[in-house]
C-alpha positions in Angstrom: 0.0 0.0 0.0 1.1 3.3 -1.3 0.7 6.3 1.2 0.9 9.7 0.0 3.3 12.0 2.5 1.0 14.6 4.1 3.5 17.2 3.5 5.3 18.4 0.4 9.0 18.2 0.6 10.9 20.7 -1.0 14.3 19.3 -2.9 16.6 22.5 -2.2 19.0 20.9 -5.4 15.8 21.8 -7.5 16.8 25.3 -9.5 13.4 25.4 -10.7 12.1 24.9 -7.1 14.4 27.4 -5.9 13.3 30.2 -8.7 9.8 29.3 -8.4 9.1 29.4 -4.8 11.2 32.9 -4.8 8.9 34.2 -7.4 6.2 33.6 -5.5 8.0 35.6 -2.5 9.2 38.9 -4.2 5.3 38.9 -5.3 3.9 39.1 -1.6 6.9 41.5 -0.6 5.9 43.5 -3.8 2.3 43.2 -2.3 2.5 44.2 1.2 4.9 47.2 0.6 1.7 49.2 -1.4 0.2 51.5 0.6 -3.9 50.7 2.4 -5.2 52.9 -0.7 -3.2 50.4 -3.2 -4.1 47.3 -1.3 -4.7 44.3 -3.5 -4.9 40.3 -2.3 -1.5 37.8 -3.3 -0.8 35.9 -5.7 -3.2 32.5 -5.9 0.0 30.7 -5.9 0.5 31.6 -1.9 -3.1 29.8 -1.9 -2.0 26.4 -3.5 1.4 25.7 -4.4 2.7 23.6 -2.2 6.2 24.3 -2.7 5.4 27.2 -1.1 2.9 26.0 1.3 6.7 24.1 2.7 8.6 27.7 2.6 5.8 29.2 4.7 5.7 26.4 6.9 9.6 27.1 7.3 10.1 30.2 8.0 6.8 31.6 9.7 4.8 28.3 11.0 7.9 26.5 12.5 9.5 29.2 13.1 6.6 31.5 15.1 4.4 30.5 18.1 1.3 28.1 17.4 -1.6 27.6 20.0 -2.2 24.0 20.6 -4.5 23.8 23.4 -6.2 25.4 26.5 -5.4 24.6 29.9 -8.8 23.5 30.3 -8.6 20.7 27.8 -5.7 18.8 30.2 -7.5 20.4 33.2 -6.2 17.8 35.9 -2.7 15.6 36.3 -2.3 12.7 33.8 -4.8 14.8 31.2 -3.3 14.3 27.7 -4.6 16.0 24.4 -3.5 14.3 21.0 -2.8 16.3 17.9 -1.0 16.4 14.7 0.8 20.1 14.1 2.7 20.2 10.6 3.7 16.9 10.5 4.6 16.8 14.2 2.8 14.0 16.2 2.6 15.7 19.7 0.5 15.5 22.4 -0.4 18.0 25.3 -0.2 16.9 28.7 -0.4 17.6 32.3 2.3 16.0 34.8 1.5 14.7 38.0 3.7 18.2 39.2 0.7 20.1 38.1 3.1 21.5 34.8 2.1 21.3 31.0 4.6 19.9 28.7 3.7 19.6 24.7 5.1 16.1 24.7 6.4 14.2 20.9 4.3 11.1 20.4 6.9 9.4 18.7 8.2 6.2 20.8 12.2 6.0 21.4 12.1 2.6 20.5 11.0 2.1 17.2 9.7 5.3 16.1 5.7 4.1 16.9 3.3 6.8 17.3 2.3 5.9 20.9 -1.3 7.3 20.7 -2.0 6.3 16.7 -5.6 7.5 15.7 -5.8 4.7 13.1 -6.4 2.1 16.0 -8.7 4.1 17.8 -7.2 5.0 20.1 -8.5 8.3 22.4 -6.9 11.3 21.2 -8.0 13.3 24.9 -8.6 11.6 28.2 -6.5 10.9 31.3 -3.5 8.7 32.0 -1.2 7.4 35.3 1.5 6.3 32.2 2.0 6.9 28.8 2.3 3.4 26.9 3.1 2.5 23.6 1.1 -0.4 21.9 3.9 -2.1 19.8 6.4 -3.6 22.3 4.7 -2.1 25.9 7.5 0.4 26.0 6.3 2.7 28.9 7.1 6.6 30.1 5.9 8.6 32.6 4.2 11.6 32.2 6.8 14.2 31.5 7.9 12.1 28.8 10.7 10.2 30.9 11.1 6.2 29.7 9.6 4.4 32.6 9.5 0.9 31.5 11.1 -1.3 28.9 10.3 -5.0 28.2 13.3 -7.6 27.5 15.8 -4.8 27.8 17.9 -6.0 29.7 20.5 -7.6 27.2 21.5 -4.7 24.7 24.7 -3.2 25.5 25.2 0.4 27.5 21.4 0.9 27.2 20.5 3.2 30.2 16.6 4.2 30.6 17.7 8.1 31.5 18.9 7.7 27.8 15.5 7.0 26.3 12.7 9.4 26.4 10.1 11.2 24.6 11.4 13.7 22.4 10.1 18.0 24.3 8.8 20.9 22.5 9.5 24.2 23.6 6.3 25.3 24.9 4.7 28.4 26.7 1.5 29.2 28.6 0.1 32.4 27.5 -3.0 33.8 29.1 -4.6 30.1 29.8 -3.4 29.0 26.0 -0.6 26.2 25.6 1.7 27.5 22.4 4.2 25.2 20.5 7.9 26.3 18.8 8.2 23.4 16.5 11.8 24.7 15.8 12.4 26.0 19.3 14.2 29.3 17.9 11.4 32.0 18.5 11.5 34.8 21.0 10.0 34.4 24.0 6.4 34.7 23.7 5.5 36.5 27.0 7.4 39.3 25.6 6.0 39.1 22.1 2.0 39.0 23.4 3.3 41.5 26.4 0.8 44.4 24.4 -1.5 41.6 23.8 -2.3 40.3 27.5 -3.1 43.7 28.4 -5.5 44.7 26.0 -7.4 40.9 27.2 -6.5 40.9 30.7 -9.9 41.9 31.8 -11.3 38.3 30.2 -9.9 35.6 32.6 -8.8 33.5 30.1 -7.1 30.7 31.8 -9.9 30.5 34.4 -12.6 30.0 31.5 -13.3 26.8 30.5 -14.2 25.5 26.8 -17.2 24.8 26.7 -18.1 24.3 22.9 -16.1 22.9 20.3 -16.8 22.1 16.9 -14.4 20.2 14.2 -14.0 20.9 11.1 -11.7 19.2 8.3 -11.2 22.4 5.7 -10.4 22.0 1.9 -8.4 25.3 1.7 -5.5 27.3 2.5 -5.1 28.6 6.3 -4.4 31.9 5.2 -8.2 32.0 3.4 -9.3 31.3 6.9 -7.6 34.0 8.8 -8.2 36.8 6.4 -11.8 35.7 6.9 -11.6 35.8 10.3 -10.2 39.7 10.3 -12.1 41.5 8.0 -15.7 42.0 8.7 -16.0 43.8 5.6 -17.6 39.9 4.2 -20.6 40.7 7.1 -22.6 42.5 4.0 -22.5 39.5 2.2 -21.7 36.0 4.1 -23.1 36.9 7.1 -26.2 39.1 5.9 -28.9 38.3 8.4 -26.7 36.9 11.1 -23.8 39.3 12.3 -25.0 42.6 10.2 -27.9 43.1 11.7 -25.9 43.7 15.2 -22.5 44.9 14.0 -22.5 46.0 10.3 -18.6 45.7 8.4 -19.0 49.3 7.7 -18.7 50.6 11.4 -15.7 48.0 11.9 -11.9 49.2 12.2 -8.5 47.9 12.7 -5.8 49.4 15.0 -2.7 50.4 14.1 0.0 47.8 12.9 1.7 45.8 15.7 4.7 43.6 15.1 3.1 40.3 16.8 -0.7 40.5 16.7 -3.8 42.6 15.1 -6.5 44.2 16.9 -9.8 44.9 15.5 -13.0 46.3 16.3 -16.6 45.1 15.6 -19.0 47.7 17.4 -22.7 46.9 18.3 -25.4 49.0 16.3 -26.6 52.0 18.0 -29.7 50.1 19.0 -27.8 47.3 20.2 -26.2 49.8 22.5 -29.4 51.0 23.7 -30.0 47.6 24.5 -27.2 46.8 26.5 -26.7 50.1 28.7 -30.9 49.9 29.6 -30.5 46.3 30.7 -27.0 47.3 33.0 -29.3 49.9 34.1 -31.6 48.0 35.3 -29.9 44.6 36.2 -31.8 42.6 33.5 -30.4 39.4 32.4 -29.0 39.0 29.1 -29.3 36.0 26.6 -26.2 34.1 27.1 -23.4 33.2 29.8 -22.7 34.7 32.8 -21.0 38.4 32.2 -17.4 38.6 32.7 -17.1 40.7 35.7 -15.5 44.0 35.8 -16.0 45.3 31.7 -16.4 48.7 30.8 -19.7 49.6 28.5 -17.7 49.6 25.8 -15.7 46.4 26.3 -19.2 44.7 26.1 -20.7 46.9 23.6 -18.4 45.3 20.7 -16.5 42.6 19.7 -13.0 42.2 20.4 -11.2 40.3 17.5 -7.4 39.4 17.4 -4.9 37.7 15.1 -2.0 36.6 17.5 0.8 36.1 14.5 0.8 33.5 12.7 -2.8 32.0 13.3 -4.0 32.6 16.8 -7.4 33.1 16.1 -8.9 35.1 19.5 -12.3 37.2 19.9 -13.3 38.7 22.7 -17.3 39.3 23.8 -19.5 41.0 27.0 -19.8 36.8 28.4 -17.5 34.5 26.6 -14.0 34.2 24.4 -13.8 32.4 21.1 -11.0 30.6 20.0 -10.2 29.0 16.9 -7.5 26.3 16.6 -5.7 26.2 13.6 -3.5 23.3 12.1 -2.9 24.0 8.8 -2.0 21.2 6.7 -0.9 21.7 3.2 -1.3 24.1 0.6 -4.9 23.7 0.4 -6.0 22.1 3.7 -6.3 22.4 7.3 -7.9 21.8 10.7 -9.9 23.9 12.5 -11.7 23.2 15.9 -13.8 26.4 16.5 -14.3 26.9 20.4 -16.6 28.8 22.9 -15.3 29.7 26.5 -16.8 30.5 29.5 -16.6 31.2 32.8 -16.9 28.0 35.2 -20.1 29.5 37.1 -22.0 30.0 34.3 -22.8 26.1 34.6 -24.6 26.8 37.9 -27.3 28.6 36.4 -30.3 26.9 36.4 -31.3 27.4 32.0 -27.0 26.4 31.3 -28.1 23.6 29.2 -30.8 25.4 27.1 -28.0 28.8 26.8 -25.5 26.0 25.8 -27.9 24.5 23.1 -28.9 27.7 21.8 -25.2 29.4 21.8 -23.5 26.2 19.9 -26.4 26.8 17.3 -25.4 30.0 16.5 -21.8 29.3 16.7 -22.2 26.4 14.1 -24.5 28.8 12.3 -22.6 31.7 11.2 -19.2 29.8 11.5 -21.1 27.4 8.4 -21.4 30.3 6.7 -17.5 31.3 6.7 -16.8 27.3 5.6 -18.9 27.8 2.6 -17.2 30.8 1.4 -13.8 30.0 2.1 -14.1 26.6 0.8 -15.4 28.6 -2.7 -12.6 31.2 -2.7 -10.2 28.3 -2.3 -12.3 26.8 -6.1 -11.8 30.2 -7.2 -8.0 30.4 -6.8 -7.4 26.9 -8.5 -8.0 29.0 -11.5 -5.7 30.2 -14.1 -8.3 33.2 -14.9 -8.3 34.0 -11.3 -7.2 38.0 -10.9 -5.7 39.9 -8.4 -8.5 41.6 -6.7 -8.0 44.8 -4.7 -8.7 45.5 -1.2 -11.4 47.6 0.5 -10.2 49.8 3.4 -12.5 47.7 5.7 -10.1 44.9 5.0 -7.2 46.6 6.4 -6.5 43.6 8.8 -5.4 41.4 5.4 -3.3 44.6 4.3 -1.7 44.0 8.0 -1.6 40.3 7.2 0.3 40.6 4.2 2.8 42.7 5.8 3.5 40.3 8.3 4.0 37.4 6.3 6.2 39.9 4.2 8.5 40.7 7.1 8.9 36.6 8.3 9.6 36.3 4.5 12.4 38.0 4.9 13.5 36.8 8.4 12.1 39.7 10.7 8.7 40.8 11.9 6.5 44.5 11.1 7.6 47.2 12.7 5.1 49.1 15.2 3.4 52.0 13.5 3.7 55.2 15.9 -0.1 56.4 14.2 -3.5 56.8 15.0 -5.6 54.1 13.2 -7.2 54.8 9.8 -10.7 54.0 10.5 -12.8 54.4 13.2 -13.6 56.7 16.3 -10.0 57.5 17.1 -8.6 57.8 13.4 -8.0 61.5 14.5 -6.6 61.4 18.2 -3.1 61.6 17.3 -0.7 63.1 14.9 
């Protein structure tokens, strides 16, 4: 049985390679240096060739920070989470010490992924040990070899020796992040701005609550220019997020090296809506408020890019967070996931709120799939054109330029302005 590789390799000897893949390059560089006004999308080869899909996965996937989990998905000791990130078996766990480790799957012994899906085998649940199933080899949950069957004749064999392979992971804000090539800056310091801006959502108190998998027949950049502009609201989501915050009143802040920031405000009558029921203590549909939010805080939606695909929104009762795991040129994973806070389960109608809010999750997140799966159709084809960009999709402009400056080994520079759009495009110089 023939198995195709699930990645594209990339033969560096290949001059044709070498001069394609550039091409491709010097056309998003060329791209992202045009001003908003002259904004225009890539080139559909950054959609679908997959010798590029490897040069991306290089030098800004490897090479950046990539959310993996949630500490509430390996909530107690001996939790595990199983997942495949660009070719890397790993698997998220929690030791007996209480610490999170993003652990390789791949046995010492023979080179057995210990928790293989094809047997069916649990990818989440909890564990005293870690075993593999082809010759019982066993480690202990930070990935030290614990026990080894029949051992005992080879040479200079010493367990300390043998263990499961580490990568260099970080807890940010309640979300476990990966370095497949371990050569990042440290990402407390990169998110520093970040965890600020969010620090009045308890993140890493919350719990996921909803989550919803999808397998995606297109490229992961498709999905997180979706996910920034809400320009697509007048269309894609016509009767289900424009009605409460049309793409016209939506805006980006100004460019930051590591993440985006942008803004999706309620309608004014959505507004009313919200400041008479704080006046007067009325329940809102939904979870439990987050404590402590300014009016405005609640009155929009708070939606963030963390570079390269931390997908992160922010909301008066709840956070939503998208995992990535792109897979090739033209695929990827996505699990799309609702967080709450932990009391909001004590209230006496949580089941029929949790019904009713994975509806609407599935809902308008359906509607994204459909359109991103047909943009993906679209840029298969050789008549496919360069479109240009509104100024309400300022957060792929900012995109662009990211992927422009990891292109070229670095990251944006911050831009000392006031933003172009919205309330505050005037308050400074």
């Amino acid at each position: 049985m023939t198995v195709a590789a699930p990645y594209p390799v990339v033969d560096p000897s290949s001059s044709a390679t070498v001069a394609k893949v550039d091409a491709i390059r010097r056309q998003v560089l060329d791209v992202a240096a045009r001003p908003l006004e002259l904004a225009a999308t890539l080139p559909r080869e950054a959609y679908t060739d997959e010798d590029y899909f490897a040069f991306e996965r290089r030098t800004v996937l490897e090479a950046d920070w990539m959310c993996v989990a949630h500490v509430s998905e390996v909530k107690e000791p001996g939790s595990f989470l199983a997942l495949d990130l660009l070719g890397e078996p790993l698997m998220v766990v929690r030791t007996r010490a209480g610490d999170i480790r993003v652990l390789s799957r791949v046995c010492a012994h023979r080179a057995m992924d210990i928790i293989p899906d094809c047997t069916g085998a649990p990818q989440a649940g909890s564990a005293t040990v870690l075993t593999c199933p082809y010759h019982r080899w066993v480690y202990n949950l930070d990935g030290s070899l614990r026990g080894c069957p029949h051992m005992e004749r080879a040479a200079e064999f010493d367990k300390a020796d043998w263990r499961l392979a580490e990568f260099r992971s970080e807890v940010w804000n309640g979300f476990v992040f990966v370095n497949i090539d371990g050569q990042a800056p440290p990402l407390a310091a990169q998110y520093a701005e970040f965890a600020g801006l969010v620090a009045p959502w308890p993140a890493a108190d919350m719990e996921v609550v909803v989550r919803l998998g999808w397998d995606c027949d297109f490229n992961w950049k498709v999905m997180i220019e979706n996910w920034m502009e809400s320009y697509h609201h007048i269309g894609t989501h016509s009767t289900t997020l424009e009605p409460s915050m049309p793409g016209r009143n939506t805006w980006a802040d100004a460019e930051r090296p590591h993440f985006i920031r942008a803004h999706l405000p309620f309608n004014e009558a959505l507004k009313g809506e919200l400041e008479a029921a704080i006046a007067t203590g009325r329940r809102q549909p939904g979870f439990r408020p987050v404590d402590g939010l300014t009016f405005d805080q609640q009155a929009e939606w708070g939606l963030y890019l963390g570079h390269p695909c931390f997908m992160f929104l922010t909301m008066r009762d709840r956070l939503l967070w998208y995992r990535l795991l792109p897979v090739s040129a033209e695929r990827c994973r996505l699990d799309t996931m609702m967080l709450a806070t932990p009391d909001s389960a004590r209230d006496p109608d949580y089941a029929a709120t949790l019904e009713a809010e994975t509806r609407m999750l599935r809902e308008f997140h359906t509607e994204d799939m459909v359109v991103n799966a047909a943009v993906q159709r679209g840029l298969r084809s050789r008549r496919a054109v360069r479109g240009r960009l509104s100024h309400l999709e300022e957060p792929i402009w900012l995109i662009q330029r990211y992927l422009a400056a990891r292109a070229q080994g670095g990251y944006p520079a911050r831009a000392e302005r006031s933003p172009y759009s919205g309330p505050f495009a005037q308050a400074t110089a």
